[in-house]
N, C-alpha and C positions, 0 to 999 in steps of 0.2 A: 391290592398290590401283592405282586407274588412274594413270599419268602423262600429263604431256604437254609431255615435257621437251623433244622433238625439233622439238615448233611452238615454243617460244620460245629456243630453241638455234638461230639462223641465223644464216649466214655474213655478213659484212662487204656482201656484193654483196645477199645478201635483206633484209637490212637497211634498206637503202639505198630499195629498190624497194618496200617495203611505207611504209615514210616516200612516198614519193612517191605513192605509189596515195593515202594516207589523208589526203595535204594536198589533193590532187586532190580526194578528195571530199569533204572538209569546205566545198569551193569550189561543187562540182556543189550538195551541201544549201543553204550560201549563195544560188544564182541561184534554186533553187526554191521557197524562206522568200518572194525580195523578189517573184517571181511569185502567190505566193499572198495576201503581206501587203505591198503597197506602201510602206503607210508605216513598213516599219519601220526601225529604223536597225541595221545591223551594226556589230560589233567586232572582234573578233580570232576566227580559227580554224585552231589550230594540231592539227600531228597529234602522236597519245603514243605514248607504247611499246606500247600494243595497240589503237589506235583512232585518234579525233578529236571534236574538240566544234567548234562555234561557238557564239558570243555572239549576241543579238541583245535589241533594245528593242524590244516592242512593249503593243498596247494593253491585254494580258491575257495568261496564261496558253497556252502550247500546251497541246491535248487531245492523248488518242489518237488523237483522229479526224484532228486536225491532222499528227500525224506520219503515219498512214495517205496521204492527201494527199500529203504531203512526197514520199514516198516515191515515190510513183508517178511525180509528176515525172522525180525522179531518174535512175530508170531508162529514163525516156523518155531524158534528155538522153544515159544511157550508152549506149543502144541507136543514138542518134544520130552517135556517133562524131565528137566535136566537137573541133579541136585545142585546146590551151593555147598562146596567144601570148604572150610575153615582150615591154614594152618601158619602155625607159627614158624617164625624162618629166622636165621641170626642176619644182622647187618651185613655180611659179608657174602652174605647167601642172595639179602634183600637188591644188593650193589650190582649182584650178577644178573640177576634175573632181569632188569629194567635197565638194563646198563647201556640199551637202543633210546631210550624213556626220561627227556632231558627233566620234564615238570615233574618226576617221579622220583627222580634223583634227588633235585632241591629237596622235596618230601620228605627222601630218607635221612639227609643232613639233619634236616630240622628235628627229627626224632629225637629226644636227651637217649643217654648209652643207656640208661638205666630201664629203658622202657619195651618192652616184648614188641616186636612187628609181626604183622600178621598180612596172608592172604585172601583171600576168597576166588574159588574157581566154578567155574561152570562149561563146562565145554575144554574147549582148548583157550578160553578167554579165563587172562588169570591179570584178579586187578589187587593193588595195593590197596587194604581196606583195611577199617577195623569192623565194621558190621556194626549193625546185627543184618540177616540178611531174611528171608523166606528159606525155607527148607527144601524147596525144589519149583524151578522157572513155570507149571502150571498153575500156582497157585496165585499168578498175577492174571486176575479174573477180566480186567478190563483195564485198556491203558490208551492214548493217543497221543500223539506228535502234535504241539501245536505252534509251534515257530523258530525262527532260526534268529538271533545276533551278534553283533560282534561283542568282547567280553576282553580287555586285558586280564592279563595272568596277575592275580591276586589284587585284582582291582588299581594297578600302577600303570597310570598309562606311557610311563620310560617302560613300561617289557612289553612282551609280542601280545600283538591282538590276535585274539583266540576265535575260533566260529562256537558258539553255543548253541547246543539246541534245547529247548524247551521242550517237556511233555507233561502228562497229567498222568496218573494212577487209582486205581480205585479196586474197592474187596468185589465189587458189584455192575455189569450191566448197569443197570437203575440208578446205582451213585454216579457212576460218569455222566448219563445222559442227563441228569439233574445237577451235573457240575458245570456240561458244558452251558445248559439251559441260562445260569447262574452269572456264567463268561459273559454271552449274548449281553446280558440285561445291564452287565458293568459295563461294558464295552461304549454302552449306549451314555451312562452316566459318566464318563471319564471326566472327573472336573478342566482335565488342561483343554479340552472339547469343549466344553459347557462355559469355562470361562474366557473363550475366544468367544465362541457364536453368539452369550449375552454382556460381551465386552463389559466384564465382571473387571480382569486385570492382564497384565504380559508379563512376560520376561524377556529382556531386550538383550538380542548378543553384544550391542554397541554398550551395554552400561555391566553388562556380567552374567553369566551364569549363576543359576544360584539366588538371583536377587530382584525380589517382588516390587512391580510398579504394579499399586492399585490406583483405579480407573473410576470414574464420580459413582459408577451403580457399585461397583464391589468394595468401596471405600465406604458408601451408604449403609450396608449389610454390614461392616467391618464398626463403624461406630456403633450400631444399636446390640451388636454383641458386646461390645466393651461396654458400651451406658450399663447394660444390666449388668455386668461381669460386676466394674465399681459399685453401682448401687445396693449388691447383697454384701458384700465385703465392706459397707461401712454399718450396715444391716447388722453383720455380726463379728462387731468389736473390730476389724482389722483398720490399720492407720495405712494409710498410703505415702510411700517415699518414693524417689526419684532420682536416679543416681547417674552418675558417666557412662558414656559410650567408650570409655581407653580408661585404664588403672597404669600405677608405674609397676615395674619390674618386681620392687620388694612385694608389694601388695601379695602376686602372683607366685612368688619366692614362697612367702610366709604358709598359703595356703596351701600350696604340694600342685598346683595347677600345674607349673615348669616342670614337675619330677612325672606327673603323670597324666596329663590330658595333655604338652606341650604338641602332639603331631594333630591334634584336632584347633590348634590354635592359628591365627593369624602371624605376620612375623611382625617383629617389634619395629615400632617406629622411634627415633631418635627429638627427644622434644628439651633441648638445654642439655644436653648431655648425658639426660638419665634415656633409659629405655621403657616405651608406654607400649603395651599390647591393649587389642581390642577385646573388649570381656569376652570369654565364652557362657558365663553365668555370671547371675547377680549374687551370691552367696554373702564371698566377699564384702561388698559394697554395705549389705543388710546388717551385717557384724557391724562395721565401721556405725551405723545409728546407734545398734546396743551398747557400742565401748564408747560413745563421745563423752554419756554421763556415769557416773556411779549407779548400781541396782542396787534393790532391794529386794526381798523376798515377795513384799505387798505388791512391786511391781509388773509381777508375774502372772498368767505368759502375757507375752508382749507380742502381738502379730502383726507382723511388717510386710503391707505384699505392693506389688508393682509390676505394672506391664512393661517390663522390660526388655528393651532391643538388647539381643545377643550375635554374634558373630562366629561360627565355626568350621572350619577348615572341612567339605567335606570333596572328596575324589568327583570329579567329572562323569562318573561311568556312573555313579548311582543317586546323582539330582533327579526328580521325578517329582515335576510342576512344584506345587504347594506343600508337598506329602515327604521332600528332602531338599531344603536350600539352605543355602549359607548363611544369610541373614532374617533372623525371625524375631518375633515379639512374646517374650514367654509368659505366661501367665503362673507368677511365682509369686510364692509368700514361703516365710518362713518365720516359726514362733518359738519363741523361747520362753521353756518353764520351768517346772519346779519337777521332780520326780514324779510324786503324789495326784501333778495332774495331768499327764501324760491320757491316760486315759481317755480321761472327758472330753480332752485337744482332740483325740483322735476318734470320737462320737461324731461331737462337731463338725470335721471333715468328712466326715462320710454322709452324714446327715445335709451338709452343702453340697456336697458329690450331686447326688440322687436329686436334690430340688435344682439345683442350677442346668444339669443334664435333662433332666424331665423337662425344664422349659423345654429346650433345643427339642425335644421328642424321643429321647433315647430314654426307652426303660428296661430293656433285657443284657444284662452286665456279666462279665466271666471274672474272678476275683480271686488272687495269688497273694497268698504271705511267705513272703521269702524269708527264710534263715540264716543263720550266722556262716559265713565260709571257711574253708578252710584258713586261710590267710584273711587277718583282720584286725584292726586294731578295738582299744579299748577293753573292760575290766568285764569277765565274765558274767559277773551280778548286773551288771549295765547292759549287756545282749542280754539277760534273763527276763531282766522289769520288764525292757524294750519291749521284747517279743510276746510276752503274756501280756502287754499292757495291749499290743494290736488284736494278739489272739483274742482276750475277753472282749476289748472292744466290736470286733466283729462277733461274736458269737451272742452278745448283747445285745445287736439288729436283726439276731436270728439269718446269718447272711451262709447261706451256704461258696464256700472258699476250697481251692484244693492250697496244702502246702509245698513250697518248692525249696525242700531242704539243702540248703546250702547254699540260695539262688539270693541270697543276699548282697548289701553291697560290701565292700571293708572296711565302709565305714559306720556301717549299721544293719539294721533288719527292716522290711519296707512291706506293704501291701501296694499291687496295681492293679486298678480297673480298668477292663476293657470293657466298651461300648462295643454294640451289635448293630448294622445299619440296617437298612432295610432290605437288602437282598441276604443278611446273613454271615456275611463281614466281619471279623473283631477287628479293631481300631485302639491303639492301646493311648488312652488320654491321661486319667487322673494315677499320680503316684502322690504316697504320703511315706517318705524316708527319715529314719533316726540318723543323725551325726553325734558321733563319739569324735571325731576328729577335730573337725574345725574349732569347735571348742577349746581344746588342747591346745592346737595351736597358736592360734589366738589368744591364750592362756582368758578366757571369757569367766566372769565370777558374777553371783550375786553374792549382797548380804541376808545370812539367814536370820531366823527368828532366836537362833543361840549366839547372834553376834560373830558370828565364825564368818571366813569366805566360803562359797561352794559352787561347783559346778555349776551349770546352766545345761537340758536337755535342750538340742535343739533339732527341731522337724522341718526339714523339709518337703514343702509342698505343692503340686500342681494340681489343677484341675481339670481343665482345659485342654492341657499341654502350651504347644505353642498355637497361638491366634492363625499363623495361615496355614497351618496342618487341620487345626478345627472347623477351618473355613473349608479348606479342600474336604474332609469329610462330612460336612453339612452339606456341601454342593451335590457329593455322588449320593447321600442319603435320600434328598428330595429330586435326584435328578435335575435339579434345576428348579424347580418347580417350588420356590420357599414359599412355607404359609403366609397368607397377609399379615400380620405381625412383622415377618423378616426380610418381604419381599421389597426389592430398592423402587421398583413402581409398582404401588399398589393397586391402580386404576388406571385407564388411559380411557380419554372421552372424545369420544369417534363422531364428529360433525357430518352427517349426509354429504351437506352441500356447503359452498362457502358462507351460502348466508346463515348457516346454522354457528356459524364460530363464534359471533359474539355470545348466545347462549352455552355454550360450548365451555367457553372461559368463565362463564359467570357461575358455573354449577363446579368447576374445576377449583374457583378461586372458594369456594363453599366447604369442600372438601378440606381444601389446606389449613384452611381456620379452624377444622378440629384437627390438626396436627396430619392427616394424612397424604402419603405423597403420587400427588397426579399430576400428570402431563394430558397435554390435549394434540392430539394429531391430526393437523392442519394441513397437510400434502396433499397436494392437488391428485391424487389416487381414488379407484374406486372404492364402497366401502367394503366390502368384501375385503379388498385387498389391505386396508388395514385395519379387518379381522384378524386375517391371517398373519400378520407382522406381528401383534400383539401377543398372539398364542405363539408364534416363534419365539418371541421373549419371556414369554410364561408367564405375562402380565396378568395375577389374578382376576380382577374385573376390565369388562368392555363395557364403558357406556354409551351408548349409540344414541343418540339426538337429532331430530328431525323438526317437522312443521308442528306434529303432534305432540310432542315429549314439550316440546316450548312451550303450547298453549299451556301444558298440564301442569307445568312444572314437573314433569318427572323426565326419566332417563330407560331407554331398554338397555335391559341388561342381561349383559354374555356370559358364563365363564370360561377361565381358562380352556376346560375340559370339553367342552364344546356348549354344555348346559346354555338354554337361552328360557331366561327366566318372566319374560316378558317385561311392559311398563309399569315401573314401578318408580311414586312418588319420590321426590328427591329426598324429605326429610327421614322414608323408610330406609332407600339406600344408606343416607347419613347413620342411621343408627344400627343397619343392621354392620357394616364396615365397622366403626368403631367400638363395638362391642365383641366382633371376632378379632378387633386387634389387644383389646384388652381380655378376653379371655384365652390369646396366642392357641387358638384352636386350629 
């Protein structure tokens, strides 16, 4: 299997300089759009983690042929070797210059007065920017156009739909062609692809956007990741609760949800006269177990976790299959401790991280300790324990970490781990976050061992993330193609002829009594032809059954990948399946 771990594995300085190249050329694409289409109006054009887009208003549709165009410019301008100048301008100055420039306007409104505006020019192309940029338009070494969409202005779809274009950057020849190489190979694994053609699950316009119907094979996958999920979490100490789908109004009052998550929220439904919203998190809910009874100190930590349905408000433009919906299943715990053992809680997690991810097959992880922000609540010695208690804890695994000073939340200091898939991918799954807050306001106490009330640390923690984001990223990982352990059919037993079926069933029904799951394809088809079905469904084993395989009691056997392994004894089969599903190889 290809990787292309070492092009998205760059150091702190590549990093830096590939952001730079790719704001630079979303600028270069910028000056040769207004070249080509005078009247059009620009938006924003920022660079991403493997590219760059800009916005723009115009009278229609880019073509291919338009991006063709684009293009050529482009590389005129780079070939031209043009500097990027920086300067600072007053609001009144900023007002004149874009004063044609309706998205650029809003811009400069949104500025606070207190704050410097700046440009960046290159040519006679002069864009409202902060930077940082390249130092001159040749040092964007390699770049490409790769598609056009549509894009409301600031993700609202009440304002104008904008045409976007997408492109890629890179320091290198060699890094593009091994980025586009990388495209190709995702393109191929897109799970909303993968989960149509092996009718895994849908999204139905008739029941919502945003909202997952799983389907008997992707429901199948869907339980044997939760059996394991539960089974290591009673493994180690955590209790399992079970809370509401709607909380009342106060609940969401008390915890600062209404003051600050309210535009990711659902609207309130009226139920007796109070006001019930649909959770966005189980937080809440988890408190309500901790306050029913009085604590103790002995009772400490206390880990409370739950696959819990959530529901959150997200904009139309940026659902994307499994990877962004509205209603998900989070895989959430949260424990509460004592100061003192803050620590060892957060060994434990990490120590779960790695073994519960290494099942799934993910063992190459990118790893962030974010810090205290600017604006935040809680007692400075409380961000200090916090943050040293993450810090020793990772440096205790030997875990190499970068830090993201300031990238904390306001309500605490957090580590995230990203997985890497197999093309190269980060995927960001497990977080483990300190709450200074909710506590607070929940006025939450144990009794200590001096008799006194005290605080309660309490961590927030994922592992997983959400269940159909995991799903979605297990899907593009194996391409479809899940190991026998994970796979929803793990055999299918291919009868020649009809009179092979009752043998067919009887080696099938063999199968199921050590727990594995086979189907038998009975279709009046050639067999070849449902070869080929099989391997379209990624059905690890074909077992093909004849005149010969009956007398023998045995089965030939296919796999997936084309391997044909010849006839082999039914009891061999039997054990060699059950022992690659029990060592999830």
């Amino acid at each position: 299997m290809t990787t292309h771990s070492n092009l998205l594995q760059a150091s702190p300085e590549t990093r830096d300089l590939r952001f730079r190249i790719r704001h630079s050329t979303s600028h270069i694409m910028a000056d040769a759009v207004i070249q080509l289409f005078p009247e059009a109006k620009f938006a924003i054009g920022p660079p991403t983690d493997d590219g760059f887009y800009y916005d723009f208003e115009v009278s229609r549709p880019f073509t291919p042929e338009d991006l063709e165009k684009i293009d050529a410019l482009m590389r005129e301008r780079i070939t031209a070797d043009v500097p990027f100048i920086r300067t600072e301008i007053s609001r009144s100055e900023a007002l004149e210059a874009f004063s044609d420039q309706g998205f650029k306007l809003e811009i400069i409104e949104g500025i606070p007065e207190e704050e410097a505006i700046s440009t960046y020019q290159h040519g006679p192309f002069t864009d409202l920017c902060e930077g940082p940029h390249v130092e001159h338009s040749g040092q964007v070494a390699a770049f490409k156009l790769l598609s056009v969409a549509g894009a409301y202005w600031r993700g609202d779809e009440n304002k104008p739909m904008l045409q976007r274009i997408y492109g890629t950057a890179w320091e290198s020849q060699d890094a593009l062609d091994e980025y586009l190489v990388m495209l190709e190979e995702a393109e191929k694994r897109d799970h909303r692809k993968l989960g149509r053609d092996l009718d895994l699950f849908s999204i139905s316009e008739q029941v919502g956007p945003g909202l997952v119907i799983w389907h008997p094979k992707g429901a199948r996958v869907r339980l044997i990741i939760e059996d394991l999920w539960r089974q290591e979490h009673l493994n180690r100490g955590y209790e399992m609760v079970y809370t509401p789908h709607i909380g009342k109004e106060t609940l969401w009052r008390t915890s600062g949800h209404l003051d600050f998550y309210q535009e990711s929220m659902y609207s309130a439904m009226d139920i007796d006269g109070q006001n019930y919203y649909p959770k966005p998190m189980n937080c809440p809910f988890h408190i309500q177990v901790y306050q029913a009874n009085k604590r103790s100190y002995r009772e400490l930590p206390m880990r409370l976790t739950e696959l819990g349905a959530v529901y959150r408000y997200e904009r139309s433009g940026v659902l994307h299959g499994l990877m962004r919906v509205r209603g998900f299943t989070q895989d959430d715990a949260h424990i509460f401790c004592l100061p003192d053992q803050v620590e060892e809680e957060v060994i434990g997690v990490l120590d779960f991280t790695f073994d519960l991810l290494g099942a799934f097959g993910f063992t190459d992880y990118e790893i962030f300790l974010s810090t205290k922000p600017e604006k935040a609540v809680g007692a400075d010695e409380d961000w200090e324990h916090a943050t040293e208690s993450l810090r020793r804890a990772l440096d205790s695994k030997g875990l190499q970490y970068e830090v993201d000073e300031g990238g904390g939340a306001f309500y605490g200091p957090k580590v995230d781990i990203k997985i890497r898939d197999a093309i190269g991918r980060s995927w960001q799954c497990t977080t483990v976050q300190f709450d200074f807050n909710l506590p607070e306001r929940f006025d939450l106490t144990y009794d200590g061992a001096d008799g006194q009330e005290h605080r309660p640390y309490m961590v927030h923690r994922a592992l997983l993330g959400s269940i159909e984001r995991f799903f979605g990223v297990l899907l593009e990982h194996y391409g479809g193609a899940f190991p026998l352990w994970l796979a929803p059919v793990q055999a299918v037993v291919i009868p020649i002829s009809d009179r092979h079926i009752e043998y067919a069933d009887t080696i099938a029904a063999r199968l199921k009594a050590q727990g594995l799951r086979v189907e038998v394809n009975s279709k009046s088809e050639r067999m070849n032809a449902k070869i080929r079905d099989a391997q379209m469904q990624k059905v690890p084993y074909m077992l093909v059954v004849g005149d010969k395989e009956a007398e023998a009691n045995a089965a030939a056997v296919r796999l997936r990948d084309g391997t044909d392994l010849g006839a082999i004894p039914m009891e061999q089969v039997e054990e060699r399946m059950t022992s690659e599903v029990a060592s999830r190889s």
